[in-house]
C-alpha positions in Angstrom: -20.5 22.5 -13.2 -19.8 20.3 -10.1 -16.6 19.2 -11.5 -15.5 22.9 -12.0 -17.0 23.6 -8.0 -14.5 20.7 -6.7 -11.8 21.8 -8.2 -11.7 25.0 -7.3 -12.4 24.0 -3.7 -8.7 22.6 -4.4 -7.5 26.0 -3.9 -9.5 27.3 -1.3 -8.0 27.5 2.3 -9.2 24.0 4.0 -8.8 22.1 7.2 -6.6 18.9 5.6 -10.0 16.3 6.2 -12.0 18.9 4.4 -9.5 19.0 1.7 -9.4 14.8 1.4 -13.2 15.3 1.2 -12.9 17.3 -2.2 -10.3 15.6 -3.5 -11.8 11.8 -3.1 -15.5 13.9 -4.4 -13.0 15.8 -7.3 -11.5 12.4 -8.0 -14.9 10.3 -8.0 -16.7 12.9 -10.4 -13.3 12.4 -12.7 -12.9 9.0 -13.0 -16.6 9.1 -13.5 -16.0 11.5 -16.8 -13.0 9.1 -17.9 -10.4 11.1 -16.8 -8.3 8.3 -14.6 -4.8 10.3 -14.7 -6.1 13.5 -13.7 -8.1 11.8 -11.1 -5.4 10.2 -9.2 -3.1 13.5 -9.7 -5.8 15.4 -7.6 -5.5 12.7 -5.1 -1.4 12.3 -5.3 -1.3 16.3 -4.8 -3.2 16.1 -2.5 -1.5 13.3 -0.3 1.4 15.4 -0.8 -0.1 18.3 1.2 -1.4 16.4 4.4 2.4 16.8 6.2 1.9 13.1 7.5 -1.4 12.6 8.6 -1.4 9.4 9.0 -5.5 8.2 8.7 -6.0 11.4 6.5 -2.7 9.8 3.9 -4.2 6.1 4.3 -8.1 7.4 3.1 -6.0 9.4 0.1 -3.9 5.9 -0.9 -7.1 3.7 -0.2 -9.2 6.4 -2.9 -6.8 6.0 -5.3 -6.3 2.6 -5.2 -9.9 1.8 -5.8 -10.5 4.9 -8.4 -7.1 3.3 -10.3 -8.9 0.5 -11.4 -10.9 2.6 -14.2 -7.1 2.2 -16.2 -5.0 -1.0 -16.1 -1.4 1.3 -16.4 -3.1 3.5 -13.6 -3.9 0.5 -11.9 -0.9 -1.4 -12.1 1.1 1.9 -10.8 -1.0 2.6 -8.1 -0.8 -1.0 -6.4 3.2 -0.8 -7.1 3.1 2.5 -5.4 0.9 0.8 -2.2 3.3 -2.0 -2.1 6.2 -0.2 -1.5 4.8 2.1 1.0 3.4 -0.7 2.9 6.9 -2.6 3.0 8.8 0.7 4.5 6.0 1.9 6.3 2.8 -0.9 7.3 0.6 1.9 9.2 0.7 4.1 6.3 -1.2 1.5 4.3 -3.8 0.8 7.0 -6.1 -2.4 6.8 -8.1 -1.5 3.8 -4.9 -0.9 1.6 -4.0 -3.9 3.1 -7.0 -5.7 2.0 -6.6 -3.8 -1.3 -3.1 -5.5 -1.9 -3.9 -9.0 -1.2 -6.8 -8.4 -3.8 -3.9 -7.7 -5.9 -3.4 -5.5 -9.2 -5.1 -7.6 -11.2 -6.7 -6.7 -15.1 -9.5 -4.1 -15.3 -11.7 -6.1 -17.4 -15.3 -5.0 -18.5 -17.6 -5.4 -15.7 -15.2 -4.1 -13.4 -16.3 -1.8 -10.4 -14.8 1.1 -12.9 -17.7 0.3 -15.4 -20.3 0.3 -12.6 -18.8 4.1 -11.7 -20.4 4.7 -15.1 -23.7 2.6 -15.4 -26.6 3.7 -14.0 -28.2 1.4 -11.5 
């Protein structure tokens, strides 16, 4: 039921940090469930719809570098994706992506942060 609440929030009119909230939340909940690649599509579409906001774009790349590691492909794509966007533009990435890429796309493995998204504490 929450899942089906955040996503249509997705298409509800939204001031741009309101609809970051929902997607990070949307994209949480997913990976949460198992479903990596439609977790970082929520996020991707919604970077694509901030127009350049430039802290609102840096929390989007930072969610979806850390929600990537539930998949290794997802992962491995994701970090390629922050790379690049950190060569042409450094600001874009902001300090946590930057922290993010010298921790480096390295294996999901069991144990991982990913797993703790799904075991109870």
């Amino acid at each position: 039921m929450a899942i089906a609440r955040l996503a249509e929030a997705q298409h509800l009119p939204a001031a741009p940090r309101d609809r970051v909230r929902a997607a990070v939340a949307l994209g949480t909940a997913l990976v949460g469930r198992g479903e990596v690649t439609t977790a970082l599509e929520v996020l991707r579409r919604t970077e694509g719809s901030l127009d350049g906001d430039p802290g609102l774009t840096r929390t989007v790349r930072t969610a979806t570098a850390l929600l990537s590691d539930a998949d290794l492909a997802a992962r491995q794509e994701t970090y390629r994706r922050l790379t690049e966007s950190g060569e042409r533009a450094p600001e874009r990435v902001g300090t946590a992506g930057r922290a993010l890429l010298v921790r480096g796309p390295a294996p999901a493995a069991p144990g991982t942060r990913a797993d703790d998204l799904r075991t109870p504490v």
